[in-house]
C-alpha positions in Angstrom: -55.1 132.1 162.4 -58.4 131.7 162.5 -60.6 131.6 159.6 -64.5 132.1 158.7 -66.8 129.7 160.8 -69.0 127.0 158.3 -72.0 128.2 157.1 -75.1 127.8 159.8 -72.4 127.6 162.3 -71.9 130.5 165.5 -67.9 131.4 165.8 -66.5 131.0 168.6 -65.8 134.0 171.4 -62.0 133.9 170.2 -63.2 134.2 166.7 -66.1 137.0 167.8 -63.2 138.7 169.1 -61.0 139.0 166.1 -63.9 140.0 164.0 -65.1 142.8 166.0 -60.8 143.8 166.4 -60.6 143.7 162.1 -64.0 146.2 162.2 -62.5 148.7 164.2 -59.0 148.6 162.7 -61.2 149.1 159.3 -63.4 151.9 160.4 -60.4 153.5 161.7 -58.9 153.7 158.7 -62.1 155.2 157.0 -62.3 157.7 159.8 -66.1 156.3 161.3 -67.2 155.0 164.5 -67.6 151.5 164.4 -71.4 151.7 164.2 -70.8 153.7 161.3 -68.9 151.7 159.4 -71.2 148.8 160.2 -74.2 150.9 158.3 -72.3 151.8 155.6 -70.8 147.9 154.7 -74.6 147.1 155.1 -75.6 149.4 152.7 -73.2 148.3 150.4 -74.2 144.8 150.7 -77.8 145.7 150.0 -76.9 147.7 146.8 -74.9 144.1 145.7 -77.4 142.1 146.9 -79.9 144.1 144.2 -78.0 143.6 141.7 -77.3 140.0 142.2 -81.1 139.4 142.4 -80.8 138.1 145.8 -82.5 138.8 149.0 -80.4 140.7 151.9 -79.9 137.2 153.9 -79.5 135.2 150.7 -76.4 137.7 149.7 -74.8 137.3 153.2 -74.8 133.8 153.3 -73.2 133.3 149.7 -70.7 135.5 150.8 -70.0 133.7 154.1 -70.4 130.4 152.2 -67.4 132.1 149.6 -65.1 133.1 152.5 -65.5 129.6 153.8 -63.9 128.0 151.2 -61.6 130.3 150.3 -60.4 129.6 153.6 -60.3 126.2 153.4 -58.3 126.0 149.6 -55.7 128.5 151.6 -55.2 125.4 154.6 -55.4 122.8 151.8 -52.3 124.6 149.7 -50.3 125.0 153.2 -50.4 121.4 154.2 -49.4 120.1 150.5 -46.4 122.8 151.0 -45.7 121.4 154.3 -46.1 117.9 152.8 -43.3 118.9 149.9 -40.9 120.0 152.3 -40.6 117.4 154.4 -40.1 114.9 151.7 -37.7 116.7 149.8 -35.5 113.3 149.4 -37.9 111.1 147.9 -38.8 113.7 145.4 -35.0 114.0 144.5 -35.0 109.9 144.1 -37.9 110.3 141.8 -40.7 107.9 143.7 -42.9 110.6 143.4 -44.7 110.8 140.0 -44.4 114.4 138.4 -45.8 114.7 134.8 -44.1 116.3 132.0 -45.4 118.7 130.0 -44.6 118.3 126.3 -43.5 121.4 124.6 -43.3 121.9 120.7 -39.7 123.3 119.7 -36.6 122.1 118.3 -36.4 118.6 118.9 -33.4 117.5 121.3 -30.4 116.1 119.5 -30.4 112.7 121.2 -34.1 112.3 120.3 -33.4 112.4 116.7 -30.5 110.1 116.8 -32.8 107.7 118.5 -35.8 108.6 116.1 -33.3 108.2 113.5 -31.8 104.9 114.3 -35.3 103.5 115.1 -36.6 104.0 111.9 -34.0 101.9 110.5 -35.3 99.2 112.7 -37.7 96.3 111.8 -41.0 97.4 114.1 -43.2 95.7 112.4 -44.6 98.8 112.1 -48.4 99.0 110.5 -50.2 101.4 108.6 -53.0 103.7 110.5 -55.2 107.0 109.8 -54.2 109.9 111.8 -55.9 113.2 111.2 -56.9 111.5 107.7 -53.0 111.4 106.9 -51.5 107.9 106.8 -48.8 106.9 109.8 -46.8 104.3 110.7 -47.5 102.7 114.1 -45.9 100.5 116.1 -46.0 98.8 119.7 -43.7 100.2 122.3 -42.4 96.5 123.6 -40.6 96.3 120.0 -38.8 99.8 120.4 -38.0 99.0 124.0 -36.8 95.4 122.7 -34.7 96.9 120.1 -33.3 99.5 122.2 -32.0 97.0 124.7 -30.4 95.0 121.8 -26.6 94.6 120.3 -27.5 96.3 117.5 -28.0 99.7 119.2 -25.0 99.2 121.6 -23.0 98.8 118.3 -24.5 102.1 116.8 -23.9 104.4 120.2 -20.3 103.3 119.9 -20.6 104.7 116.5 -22.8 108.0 117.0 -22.3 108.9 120.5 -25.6 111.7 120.6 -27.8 107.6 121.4 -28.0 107.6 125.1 -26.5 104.9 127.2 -29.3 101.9 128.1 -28.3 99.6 130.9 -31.2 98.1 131.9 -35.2 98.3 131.2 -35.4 101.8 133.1 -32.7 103.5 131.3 -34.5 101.9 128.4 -38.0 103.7 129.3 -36.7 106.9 129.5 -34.3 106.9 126.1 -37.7 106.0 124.7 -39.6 109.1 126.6 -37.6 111.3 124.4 -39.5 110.5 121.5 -42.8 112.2 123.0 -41.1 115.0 124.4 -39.6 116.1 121.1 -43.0 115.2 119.0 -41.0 112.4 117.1 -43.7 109.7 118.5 -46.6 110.1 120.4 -49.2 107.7 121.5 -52.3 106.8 120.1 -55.5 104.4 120.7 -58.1 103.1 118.6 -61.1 105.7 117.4 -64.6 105.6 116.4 -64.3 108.9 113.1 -68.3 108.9 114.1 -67.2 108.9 118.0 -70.0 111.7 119.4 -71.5 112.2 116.6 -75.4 110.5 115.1 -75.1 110.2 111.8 -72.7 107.7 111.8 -73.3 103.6 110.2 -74.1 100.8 112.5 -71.3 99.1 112.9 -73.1 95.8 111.1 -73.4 98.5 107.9 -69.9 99.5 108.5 -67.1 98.3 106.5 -64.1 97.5 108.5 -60.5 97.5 106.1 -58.1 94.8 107.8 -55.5 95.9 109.9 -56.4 99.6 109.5 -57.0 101.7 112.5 -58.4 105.2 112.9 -56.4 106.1 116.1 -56.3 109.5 117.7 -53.8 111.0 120.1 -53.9 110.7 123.5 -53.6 113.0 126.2 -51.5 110.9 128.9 -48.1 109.7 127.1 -47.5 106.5 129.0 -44.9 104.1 128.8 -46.2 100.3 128.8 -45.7 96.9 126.6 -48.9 97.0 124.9 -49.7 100.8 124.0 -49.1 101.9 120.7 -47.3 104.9 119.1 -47.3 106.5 115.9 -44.4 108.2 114.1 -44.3 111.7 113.4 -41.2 111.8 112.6 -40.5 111.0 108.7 -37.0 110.6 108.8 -34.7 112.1 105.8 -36.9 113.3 102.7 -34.1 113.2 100.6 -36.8 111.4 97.8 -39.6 113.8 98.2 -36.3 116.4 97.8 -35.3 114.3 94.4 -39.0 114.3 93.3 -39.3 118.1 94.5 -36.2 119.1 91.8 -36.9 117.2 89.3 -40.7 118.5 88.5 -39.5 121.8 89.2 -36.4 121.3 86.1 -39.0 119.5 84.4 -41.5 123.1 84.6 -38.3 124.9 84.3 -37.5 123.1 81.1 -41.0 123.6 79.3 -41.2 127.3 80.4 -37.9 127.8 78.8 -39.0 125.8 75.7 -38.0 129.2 73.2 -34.3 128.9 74.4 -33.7 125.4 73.2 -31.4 124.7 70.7 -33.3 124.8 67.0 -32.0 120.9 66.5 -33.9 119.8 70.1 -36.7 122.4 69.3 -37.4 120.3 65.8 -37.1 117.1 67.5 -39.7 117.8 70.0 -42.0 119.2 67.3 -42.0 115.9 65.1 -42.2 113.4 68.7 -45.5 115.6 68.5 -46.6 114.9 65.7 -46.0 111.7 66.0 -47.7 111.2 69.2 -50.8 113.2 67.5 -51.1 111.2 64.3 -50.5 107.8 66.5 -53.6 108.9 68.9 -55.5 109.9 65.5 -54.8 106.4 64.1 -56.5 105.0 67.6 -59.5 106.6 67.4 -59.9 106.2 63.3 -59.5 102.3 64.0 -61.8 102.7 66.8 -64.7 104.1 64.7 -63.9 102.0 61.4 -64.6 99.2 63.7 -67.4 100.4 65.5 -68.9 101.0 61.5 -67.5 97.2 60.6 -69.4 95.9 62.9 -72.6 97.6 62.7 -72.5 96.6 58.9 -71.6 93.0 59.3 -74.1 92.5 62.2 -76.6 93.0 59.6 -75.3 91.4 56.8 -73.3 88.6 58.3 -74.8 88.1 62.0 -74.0 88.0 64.8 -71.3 90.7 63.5 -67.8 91.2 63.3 -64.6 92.9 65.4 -61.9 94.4 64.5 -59.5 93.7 67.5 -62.4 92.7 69.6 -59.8 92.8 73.0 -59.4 96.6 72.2 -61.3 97.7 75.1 -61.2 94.9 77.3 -59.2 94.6 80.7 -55.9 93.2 79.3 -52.4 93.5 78.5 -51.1 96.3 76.0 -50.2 93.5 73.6 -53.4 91.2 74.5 -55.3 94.1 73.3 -54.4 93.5 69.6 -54.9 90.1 69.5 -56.3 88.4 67.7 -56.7 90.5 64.8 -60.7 90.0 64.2 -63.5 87.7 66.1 -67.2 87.0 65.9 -69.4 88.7 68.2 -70.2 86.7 70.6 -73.5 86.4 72.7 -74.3 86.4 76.6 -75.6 83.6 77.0 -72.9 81.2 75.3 -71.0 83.0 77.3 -72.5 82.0 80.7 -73.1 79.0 79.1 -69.1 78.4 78.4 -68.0 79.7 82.2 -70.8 77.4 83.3 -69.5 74.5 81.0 -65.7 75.3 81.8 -67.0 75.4 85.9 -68.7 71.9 85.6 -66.1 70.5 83.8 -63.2 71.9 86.1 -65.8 70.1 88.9 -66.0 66.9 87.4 -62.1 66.5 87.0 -61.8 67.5 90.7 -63.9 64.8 91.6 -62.9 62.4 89.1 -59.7 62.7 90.7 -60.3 62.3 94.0 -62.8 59.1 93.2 -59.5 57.8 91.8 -57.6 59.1 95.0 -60.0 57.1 97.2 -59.9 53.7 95.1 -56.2 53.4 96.0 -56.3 54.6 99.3 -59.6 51.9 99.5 -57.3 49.0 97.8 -54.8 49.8 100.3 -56.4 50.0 103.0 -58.4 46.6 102.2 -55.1 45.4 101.5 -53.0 46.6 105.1 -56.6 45.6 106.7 -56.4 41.5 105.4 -52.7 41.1 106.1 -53.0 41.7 109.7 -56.3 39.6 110.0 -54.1 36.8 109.2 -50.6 37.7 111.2 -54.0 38.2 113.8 -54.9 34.5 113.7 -51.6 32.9 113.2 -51.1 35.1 116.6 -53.9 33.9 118.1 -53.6 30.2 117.7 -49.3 30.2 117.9 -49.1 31.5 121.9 -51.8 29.0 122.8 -49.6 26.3 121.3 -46.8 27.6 122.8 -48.5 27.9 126.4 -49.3 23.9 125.8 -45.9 23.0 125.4 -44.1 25.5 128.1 -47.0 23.5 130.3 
């Protein structure tokens, strides 16, 4: 069959032939003359041609440039079909590379006995930010590593829904499971201010150890060093826990009328209690507030009652001791400063001390071979006079 000639190319007579054979055949069916139809598919093509914006010749030679590769997509397709079936054994060996496309349903039984078992399994998994949700990550060598171990032969012969891993292949595709069920897909390190110009420098930017902004990627592959990020929870049987007990925890407030009257008293005086203990707090917080403003007047530099009240300490360490002296600023900087230089002195008053015996004993390992050094010296030369 042959097609449309390239644009700014003449067909060939073969080719004039079968185009003037397909006009008559189609003004035949139109019931015209072949000069006929001719006027009347120019016309047409003038009309288009108008409403394209284009010229007459301008419209013509889209279209021919159109048919022309049409054409040449239809010869493309047929070879790769020709191509196909005459390797049909190499395709059924799998040496040809056919992507996979990922689905989302109901994960496959075997994947979540792997997923499951996996997540049992020390990873070293580390924390990233996926979709601003926190996920656990991991590096594919230590699934592959694990999944070729003892340890998961000795589970399969316990839950037989783990697939059977011989060797590294069999490995890599128990592992493809994972992506194909959307228990594990991989991911690679992202800029959150990728594309975008608003984003800090990333001299301004501050950089949290060991925490990666990763984002999905589009080709799952299997290697040593890509990384993958669980999607796959495991069993929420804590979130469940949590879950039920808030909700018999609201249950049990809403149905506060129905308690018995002995719980319904008991509750009411915890109240109170609570109440009159938060009351006490804030009395002793403004009794001292008022001691102090008096004595800083009349005995400065002022007086606290539990002056470790509000500071950044222990429940207990807050009440103690039970009063203190307001103290100033500067004798405060003035103490750290003290307490710094004095912590500095002992350091190196220590390792002065540290050096004098190390000194000593180097002085002293240092004489005692300066002498074995000269008895040496003079002994062999003796020696050599006598052996001569």
């Amino acid at each position: 069959m042959s097609g449309p000639p390239p644009p700014g190319q003449q067909p060939s007579p073969q080719q004039m032939a079968a185009m003037q054979q397909q006009l008559a055949m189609e003004a035949q069916k139109r019931g015209m003359t072949p000069q006929q139809f001719q006027q009347w598919q120019r016309q047409q093509i003038e009309n288009d041609a108008k409403k394209a914006g284009m010229t007459f010749e301008q419209y013509v030679n889209k279209l021919k440039q159109q048919a022309y590769e049409q054409h040449q997509s239809q010869q493309h397709q047929q070879q790769q079909m020709a191509q196909q079936q005459q390797s049909p054994p190499l395709q059924a060996q799998g040496q040809t590379s056919q992507q996979v496309p990922i689905t989302p349903g109901a994960p496959d039984p075997k994947a979540l006995a792997l997923a499951k078992w996996l997540r049992g399994q020390d990873l070293k998994s580390r924390t990233c930010i996926l979709n601003g949700q926190r996920k656990d990550m991991f590096r594919v060598k230590r699934a592959l590593r694990a999944i070729q171990s003892p340890a998961y032969n000795k589970a399969r012969s316990k839950n037989p829904l783990l697939p059977a891993v011989t060797n590294a292949a069999t490995a890599s595709e128990t592992f493809k499971l994972l992506p194909l069920s959307l228990l594990a897909l991989r991911v690679s390190k992202s800029d959150p201010h990728e594309g975008h110009n608003h984003g800090p420098s990333p001299k301004a930017q501050k950089r949290v150890k060991g925490l990666w902004t990763v984002k999905i990627e589009q080709q799952q592959d299997i290697s040593n060093d890509l990384h993958y990020v669980w999607l796959y929870d495991g069993p929420q049987w804590k979130t469940k826990l949590y879950a039920a007990g808030a909700l018999a925890l609201i249950m049990a407030v809403v149905m506060f009328p129905l308690w018995p009257i002995k719980l319904r008293v008991g509750v009411w005086y915890l109240s109170m209690g609570m109440l009159g203990l938060i009351g006490l707090f804030f009395a002793m917080a403004i009794f001292r507030a008022i001691l102090f403003g008096v004595t800083y007047f009349a005995v400065p530099p002022g007086l606290w009652l539990y002056p470790n009240l509000f500071e950044d300490v222990g429940f207990f360490d807050s009440f103690r001791p039970l009063w203190g002296w307001q103290e100033d600023k500067k004798k405060k900087g003035k103490k750290s400063k003290e307490g710094a230089a004095a912590a500095v002195s002992k350091k190196s008053s220590k390792t002065a001390e540290k050096a004098k015996t190390t000194g000593s004993a180097a002085k002293a390992t240092t004489t005692a071979p300066a002498t074995s050094l000269k008895d040496r010296d003079l002994k062999p030369r003796i020696e050599e006079v006598e052996d001569d």
